[in-house]
C-alpha positions in Angstrom: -0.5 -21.8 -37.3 0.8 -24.3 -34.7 2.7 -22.1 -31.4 5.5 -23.5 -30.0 6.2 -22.8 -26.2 4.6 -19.8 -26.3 6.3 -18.5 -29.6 4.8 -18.7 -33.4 7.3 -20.6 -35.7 7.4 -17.3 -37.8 9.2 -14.7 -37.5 8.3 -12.5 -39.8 5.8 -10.3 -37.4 8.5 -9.9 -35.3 10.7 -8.5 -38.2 8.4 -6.4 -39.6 7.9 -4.1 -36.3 11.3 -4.3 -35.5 13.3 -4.0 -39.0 10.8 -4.0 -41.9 8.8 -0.9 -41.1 11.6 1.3 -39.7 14.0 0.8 -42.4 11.3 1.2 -45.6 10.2 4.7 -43.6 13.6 6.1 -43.5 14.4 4.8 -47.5 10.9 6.7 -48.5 11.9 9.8 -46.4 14.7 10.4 -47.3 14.1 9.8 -51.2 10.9 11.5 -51.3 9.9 13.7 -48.4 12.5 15.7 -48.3 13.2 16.3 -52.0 17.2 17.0 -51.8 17.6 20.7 -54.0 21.3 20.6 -54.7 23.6 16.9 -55.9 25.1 16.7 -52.8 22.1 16.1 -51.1 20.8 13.8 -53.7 23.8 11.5 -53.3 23.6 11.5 -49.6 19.7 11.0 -49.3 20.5 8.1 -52.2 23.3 7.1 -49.6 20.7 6.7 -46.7 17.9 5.1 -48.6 20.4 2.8 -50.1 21.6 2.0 -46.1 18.1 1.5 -45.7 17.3 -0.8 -48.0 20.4 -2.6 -47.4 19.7 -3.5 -43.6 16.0 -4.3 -44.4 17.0 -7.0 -46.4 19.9 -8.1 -44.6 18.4 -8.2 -41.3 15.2 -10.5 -43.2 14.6 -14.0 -41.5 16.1 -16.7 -43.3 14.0 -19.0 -45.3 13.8 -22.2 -43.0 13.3 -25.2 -45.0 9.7 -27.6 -44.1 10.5 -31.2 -42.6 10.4 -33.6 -44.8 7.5 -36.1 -43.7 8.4 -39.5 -44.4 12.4 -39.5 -45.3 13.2 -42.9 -44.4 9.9 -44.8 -46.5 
C-alpha cells in the first residue's frame, strides 16, 4: 500500500481506533453485559445500543472511488 506524504490512502485504521471499536463496545455492553431486569431498562439499553450503532456507521469513511487509468484512450 502506496503512503502518501506521510499518510496511508486508507482510512479505515484510523476509524476503527477512533469510532469502530468504541462504538461496537458500548452496543455489546449495553445489550448484553448488563442484562436490563425491568422494560424500561430494556428500551433504554436498546436506546444506547441503537445510538451506538448509529454513529459507527455514520461516522464510517466514505467509499472513495479508484482513478480510472486511461479515460481519454
Amino acid at each position: 500500500m502506496p503512503v502518501v506524504k506521510g499518510k496511508s490512502p486508507s482510512p479505515w485504521g484510523r476509524w476503527a481506533l477512533r469510532w469502530g471499536a468504541p462504538s461496537a463496545a458500548v452496543a455489546l455492553v449495553s445489550a448484553w453485559v448488563l442484562e436490563p431486569a425491568s422494560v424500561v431498562g430494556a428500551v433504554i439499553a436498546a436506546g444506547v445500543a441503537l445510538t451506538a450503532l448509529l454513529v459507527f456507521v455514520g461516522t464510517m469513511p466514505r467509499r472513495q472511488q479508484p482513478a480510472r487509468r486511461g479515460a481519454g484512450e
